[in-house]
N, C-alpha and C positions, 0 to 999 in steps of 0.2 A: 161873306167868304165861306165856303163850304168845305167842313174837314175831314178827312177820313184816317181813321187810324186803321193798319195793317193787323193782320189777316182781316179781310172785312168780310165775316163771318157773322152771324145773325147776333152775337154777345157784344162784337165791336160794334155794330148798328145800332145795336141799343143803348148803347155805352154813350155813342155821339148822339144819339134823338134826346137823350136825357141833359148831357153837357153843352153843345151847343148845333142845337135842331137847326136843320136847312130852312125849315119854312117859318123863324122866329122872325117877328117884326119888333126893331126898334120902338119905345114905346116915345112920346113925344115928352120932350123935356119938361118938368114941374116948377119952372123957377128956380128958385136959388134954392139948391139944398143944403140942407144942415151938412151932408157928408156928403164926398162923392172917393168911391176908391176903386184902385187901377189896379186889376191883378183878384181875380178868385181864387186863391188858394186857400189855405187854413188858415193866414194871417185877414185875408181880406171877408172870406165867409165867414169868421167868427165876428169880426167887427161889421161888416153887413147883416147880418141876424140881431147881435148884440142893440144896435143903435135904432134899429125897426122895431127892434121889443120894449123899448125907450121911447118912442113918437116919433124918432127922428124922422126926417125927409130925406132919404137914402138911392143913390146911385150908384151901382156897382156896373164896373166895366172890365169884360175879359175878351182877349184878341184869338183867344185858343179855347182850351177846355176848362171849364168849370173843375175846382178840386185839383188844381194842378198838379204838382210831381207827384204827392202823397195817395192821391186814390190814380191818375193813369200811369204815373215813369215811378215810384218811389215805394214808402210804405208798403201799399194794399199789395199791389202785385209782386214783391220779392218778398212777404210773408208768406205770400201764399205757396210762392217757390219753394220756400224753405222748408214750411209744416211737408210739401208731395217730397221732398230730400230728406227730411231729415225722419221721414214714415219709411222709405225703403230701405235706408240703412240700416233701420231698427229693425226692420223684418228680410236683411239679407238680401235684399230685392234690383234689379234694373229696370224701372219703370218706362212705361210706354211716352216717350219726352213727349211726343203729337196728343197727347190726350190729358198729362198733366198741364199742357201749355192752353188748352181747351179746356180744364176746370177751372186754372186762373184767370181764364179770362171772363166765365162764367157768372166766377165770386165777384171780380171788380165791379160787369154790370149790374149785379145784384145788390153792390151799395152806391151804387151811381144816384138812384132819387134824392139822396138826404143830400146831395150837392147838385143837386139841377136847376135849372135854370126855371120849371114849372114852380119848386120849392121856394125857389126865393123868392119870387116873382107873386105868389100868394102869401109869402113873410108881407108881402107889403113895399119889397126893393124894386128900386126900377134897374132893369136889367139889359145891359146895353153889351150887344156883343161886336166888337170889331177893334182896330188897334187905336186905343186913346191917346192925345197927347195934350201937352199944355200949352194952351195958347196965350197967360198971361196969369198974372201972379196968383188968381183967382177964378179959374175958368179954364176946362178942357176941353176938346172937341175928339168925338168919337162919330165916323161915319155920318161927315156932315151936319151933324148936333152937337151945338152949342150947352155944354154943361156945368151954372155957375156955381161956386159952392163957398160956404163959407169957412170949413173946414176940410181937408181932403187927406187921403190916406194913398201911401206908394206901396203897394205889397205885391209887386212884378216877380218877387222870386230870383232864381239864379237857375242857371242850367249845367251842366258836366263840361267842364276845358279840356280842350284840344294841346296837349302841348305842342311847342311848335319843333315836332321833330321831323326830319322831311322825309318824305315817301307817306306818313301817316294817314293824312287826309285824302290820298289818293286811293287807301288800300282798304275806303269806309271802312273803318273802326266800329263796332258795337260801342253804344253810351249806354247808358238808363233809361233813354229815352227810346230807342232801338232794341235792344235788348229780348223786350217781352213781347215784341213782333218775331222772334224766331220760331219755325214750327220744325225746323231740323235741327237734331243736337250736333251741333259740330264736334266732331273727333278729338279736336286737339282745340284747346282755348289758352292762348296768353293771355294775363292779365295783369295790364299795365295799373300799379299801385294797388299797397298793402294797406288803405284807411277803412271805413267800416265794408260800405258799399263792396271794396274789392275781395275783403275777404269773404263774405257771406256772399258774394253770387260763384266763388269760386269753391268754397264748399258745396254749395250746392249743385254745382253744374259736375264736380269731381263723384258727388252721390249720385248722379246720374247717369255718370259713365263715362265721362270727359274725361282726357289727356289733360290735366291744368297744369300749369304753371304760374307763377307769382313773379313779375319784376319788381324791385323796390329799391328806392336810392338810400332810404334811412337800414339802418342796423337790424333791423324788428321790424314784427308784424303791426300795426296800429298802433304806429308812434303815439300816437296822443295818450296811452294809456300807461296805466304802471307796467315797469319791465318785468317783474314778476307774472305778471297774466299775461303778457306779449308771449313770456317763455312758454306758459303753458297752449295759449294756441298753436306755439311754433310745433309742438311735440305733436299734439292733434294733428296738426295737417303733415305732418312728415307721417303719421303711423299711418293715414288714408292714402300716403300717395301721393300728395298735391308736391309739387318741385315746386323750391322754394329760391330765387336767389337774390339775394339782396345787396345790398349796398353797390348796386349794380344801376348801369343807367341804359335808355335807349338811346343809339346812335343813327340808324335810320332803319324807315321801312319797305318793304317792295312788297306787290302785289304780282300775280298769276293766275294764269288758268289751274297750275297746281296748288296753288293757297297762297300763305300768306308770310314771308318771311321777314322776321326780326331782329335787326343787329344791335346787340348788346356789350356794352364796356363793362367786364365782368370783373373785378378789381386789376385794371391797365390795360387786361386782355379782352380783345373781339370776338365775341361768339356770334354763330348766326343758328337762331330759334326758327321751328318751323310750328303751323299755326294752320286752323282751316280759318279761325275767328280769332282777332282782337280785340277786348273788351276796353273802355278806356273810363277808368277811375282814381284818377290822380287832381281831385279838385275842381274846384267849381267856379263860374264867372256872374258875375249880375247879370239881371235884365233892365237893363238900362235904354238899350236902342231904341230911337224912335221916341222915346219919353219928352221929347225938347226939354229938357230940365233950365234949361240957360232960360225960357223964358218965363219961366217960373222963378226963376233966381233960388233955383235950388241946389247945391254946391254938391258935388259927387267924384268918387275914385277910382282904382283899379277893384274896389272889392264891393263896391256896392255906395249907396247913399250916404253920406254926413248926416247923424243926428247926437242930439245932444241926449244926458240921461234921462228924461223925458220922451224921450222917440222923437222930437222936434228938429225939424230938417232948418236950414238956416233961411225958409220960408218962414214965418212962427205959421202962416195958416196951414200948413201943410206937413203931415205927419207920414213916418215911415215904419213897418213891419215886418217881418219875418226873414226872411233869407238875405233879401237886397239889400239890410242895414247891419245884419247879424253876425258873430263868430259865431251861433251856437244855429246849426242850421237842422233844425229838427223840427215835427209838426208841433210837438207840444211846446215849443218855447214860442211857435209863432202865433200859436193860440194864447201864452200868458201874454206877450207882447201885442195882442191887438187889444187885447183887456188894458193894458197899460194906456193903449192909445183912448178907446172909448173915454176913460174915465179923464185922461190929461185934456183931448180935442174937445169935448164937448159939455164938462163942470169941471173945465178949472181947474182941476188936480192936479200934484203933484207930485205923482207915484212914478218910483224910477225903476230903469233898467237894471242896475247895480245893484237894487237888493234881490231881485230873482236868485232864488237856489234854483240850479239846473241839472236834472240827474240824468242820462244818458245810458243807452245801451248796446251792444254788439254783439247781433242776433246769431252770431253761430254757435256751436257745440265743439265747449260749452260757451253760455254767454257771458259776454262781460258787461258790468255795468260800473256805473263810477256816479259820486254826486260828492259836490263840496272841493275844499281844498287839497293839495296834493301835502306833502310834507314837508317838499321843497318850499311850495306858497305859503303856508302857515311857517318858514322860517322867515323869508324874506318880510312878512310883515311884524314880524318880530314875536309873535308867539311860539313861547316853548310847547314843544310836542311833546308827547306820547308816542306811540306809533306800536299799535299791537296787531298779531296776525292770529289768525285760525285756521285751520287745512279743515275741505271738507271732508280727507279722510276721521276728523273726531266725531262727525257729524252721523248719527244713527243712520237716520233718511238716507243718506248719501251713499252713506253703505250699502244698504240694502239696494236701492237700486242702482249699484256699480256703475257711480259719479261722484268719485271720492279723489277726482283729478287736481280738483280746484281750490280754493283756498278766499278769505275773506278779513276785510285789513280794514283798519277803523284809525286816525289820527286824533288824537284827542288832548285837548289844552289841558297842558297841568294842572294848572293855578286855580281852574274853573268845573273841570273835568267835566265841559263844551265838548260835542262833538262836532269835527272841524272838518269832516269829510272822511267817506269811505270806497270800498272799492269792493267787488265780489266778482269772482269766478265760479261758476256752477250752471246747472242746464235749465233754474229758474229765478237767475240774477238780475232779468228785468222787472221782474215783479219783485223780487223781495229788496232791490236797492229802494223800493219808496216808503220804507221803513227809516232809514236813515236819512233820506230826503224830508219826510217830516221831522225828524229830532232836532235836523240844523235851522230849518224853515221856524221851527218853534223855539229853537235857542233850548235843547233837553240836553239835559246831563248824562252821561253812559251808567251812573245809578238809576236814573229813568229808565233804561232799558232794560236794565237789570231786575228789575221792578215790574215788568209788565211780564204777564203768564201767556209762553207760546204754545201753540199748541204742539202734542207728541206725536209721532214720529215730523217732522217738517225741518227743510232745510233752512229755514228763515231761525231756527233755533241757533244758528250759528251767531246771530247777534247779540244772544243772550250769555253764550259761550264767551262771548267778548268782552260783555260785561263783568263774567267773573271772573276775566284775567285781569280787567282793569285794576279789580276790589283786590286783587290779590298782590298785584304790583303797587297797589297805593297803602297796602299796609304793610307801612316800615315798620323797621324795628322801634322806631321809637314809640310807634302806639304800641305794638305789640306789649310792648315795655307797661305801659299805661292799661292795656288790657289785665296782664298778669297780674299787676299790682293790686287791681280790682276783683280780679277772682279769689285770689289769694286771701283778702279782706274779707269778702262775702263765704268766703268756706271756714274762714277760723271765727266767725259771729254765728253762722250752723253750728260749728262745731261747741 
């Protein structure tokens, strides 16, 4: 099957010669392999590299591109959007969209070899490109080869949903998938859902000179997050511009030679939104199709695969990873989660899903990041909280470079004074949330933190900042009491 990805430009040709080459030959099957997995993405490339660097006898099979959403629809290319948006905003600028869409595309094919099919293919994996499916509980078939296995892995992914609103599908909508095929910046962008993906392409594409707008049925911007950091994005995209309207739905679509118009139920009332582009980021479906799972006796739903906290699919030979089995639909969980599988599928182990700490983050300006329990979750399991905050206006760094917007919140178990989960607001909260991802990963105390020397001027000093509200809020007066009484003793045996 021969693919081509839009603009086919000398970056996208090398992008596809690397992912999956026209002139690649199936290689002839090895017997029963120890693994065989469907799906290259980060769940299945980590566990294909993984299991070859182990001895294993490995087949890996992809019907599309190598490195799935994360290096062609996901990740790589809306980072890359982000750093050319969120550079002109910082220098005042309206960038050339035809030429930043041409350096991103440039960066993608320049990490395309660590995911290619030559790479894995000298790992040692046998690499089979075309659409696999199961032809029995033990056995797939991919482009007429027979491939038996003794253990196998599902890590197919999920793609962007369509909701079913009518006119949509007629008026092609922009996905993630489409998206970074555009070389004209359309004028006016709605953008259907406020979850990570909608907000950060819609910052971005507003930095770039788009008319945006934001539809959302929930209250707030990235529900999933604490209302507190929802607020402070809301502010940010109202100071840029972006129209925001929420708790709002879509009612139908239509398309034109004029564009593209969108009728919305805007608390009871119908508005009609006008659009050159519709972007559509309101959730995501499995890749399921075409898998015959029935004959695998592999049991599956509306959101993806059945497995058990093992990743074991209700096949026991047959293992599932990353998106198609997962709430947490990220590259790095699908990377811990095929680590999970390596070690469950092939010695035995019994390492689960449920102790993964998973820390996350929401690459706009500023970003947000979260890892651990909310406060609400640490009541319902019946631990007393804590719950402390810090603005990053206490914070030097912040100050000085005028990102003093945000703020940073830690929950913390009385009894134990565990760090139970935190959350941060600021313009480098991806990187400094995996500080608190390890304290709970290690089971550390918030005197741990307090304890470790950060460096100065740095925003990440806001966790130490935390620390000594903890120290300050945990000394009652009854130690105080027990303090004084000790000073007091040691000054009159001085004296």
């Amino acid at each position: 099957m021969s693919i081509t990805v839009t603009p086919q430009d000398e970056f996208n040709r090398e992008l596809v010669n690397n992912l999956h080459p026209a002139d690649w030959t199936n290689p002839v099957p090895a017997g029963r392999y120890n693994l065989v997995i469907v799906g290259a993405g980060p769940a299945g490339l980590v566990a294909a590299a993984g299991a070859a660097g182990l001895g294993a006898r490995v087949a890996l099979v992809e019907r599309h591109l190598m490195g799935g959403d994360c290096l062609n629809f996901g990740c790589v290319p809306s980072k890359a959007l982000l750093k050319a948006a969120h550079k002109a905003h910082d220098g005042g600028l309206i960038p050339d969209f035809a030429r930043v869409m041409a350096d991103m595309r440039q960066k993608r094919a320049r990490l395309a070899p660590h995911d290619s099919v030559a790479r894995f293919s000298d790992l040692g994996v046998d690499v089979f490109l075309g659409a696999g499916h199961f032809v029995s509980t033990n056995a797939l078939e991919v482009a007429g080869k027979t491939l038996n296995f003794h253990r196998a892995v599902i890590s197919t992914g999920a793609r962007a949903a369509l909701p079913p609103i009518p006119g949509l599908s007629d008026a092609n909508p922009l996905t993630n998938e489409s998206l970074f095929s555009l070389e004209k910046l359309p004028k006016r962008l709605i953008v259907i859902g406020a979850g990570p993906i909608g907000c950060e392409m819609a910052q971005a594409f507003r930095r770039f000179g788009a008319e945006v707008t934001i539809v959302e049925m929930a209250d707030r911007l990235v529900p999933i997050e604490d209302p507190d950091a929802s607020a402070v994005l809301r502010r940010q995209f109202e100071k840029e511009g972006i129209s925001l309207i929420l708790k709002a739905s879509v009612v139908r679509v239509a398309a034109d030679t004029g564009g593209k118009s969108v009728v919305i139920d805007d608390n009871g009332q119908e508005r009609t939104l006008q659009a050159d582009e519709i972007l559509v980021a309101a959730g995501r479906i499995p890749n399921i199709e075409g898998l015959d799972l029935e004959a695998a006796k592999v049991d599956y739903h509306r959101r993806g695969v059945t497995v058990n906290d093992r990743l074991q699919t209700t096949n026991s030979r047959i293992y599932a990873a990353g998106d198609i089995c997962s709430p947490y639909q990220f590259t790095h969980s699908a990377d811990a989660m095929a680590r999970i599988v390596l070690q469950n599928a092939l010695f035995f182990g019994r390492k689960k899903m449920s102790a993964l700490v998973m820390p996350w983050a929401t690459y706009t300006a500023p970003e947000i990041a979260h890892v651990g329990m909310t406060a609400q979750q640490a009541a319902e399991k019946g631990e007393a909280v804590m719950t402390l905050t810090v603005q990053m206006a206490e914070i030097d760094r912040a100050v000085l470079e005028e990102d003093s917007g945000g703020f940073a919140r830690v929950h913390i178990a009385r009894k134990s004074g565990r760090v139970l989960g935190a959350t941060m607001v600021a313009a480098h909260a991806g990187e400094s949330i995996g500080e608190m991802s390890l304290a709970i990963t290690s089971g550390l105390k918030m005197g741990d933190i307090g304890a470790t020397i950060h460096p100065y001027p740095t925003q990440a000093e806001i966790w130490k900042a935390l620390a000594n509200a903890h120290r300050r809020e945990s000394f009652t007066p009854r130690i105080a009491a027990v303090f004084r009484f000790f000073l007091n003793f040691f000054a009159r045996e001085a004296g």
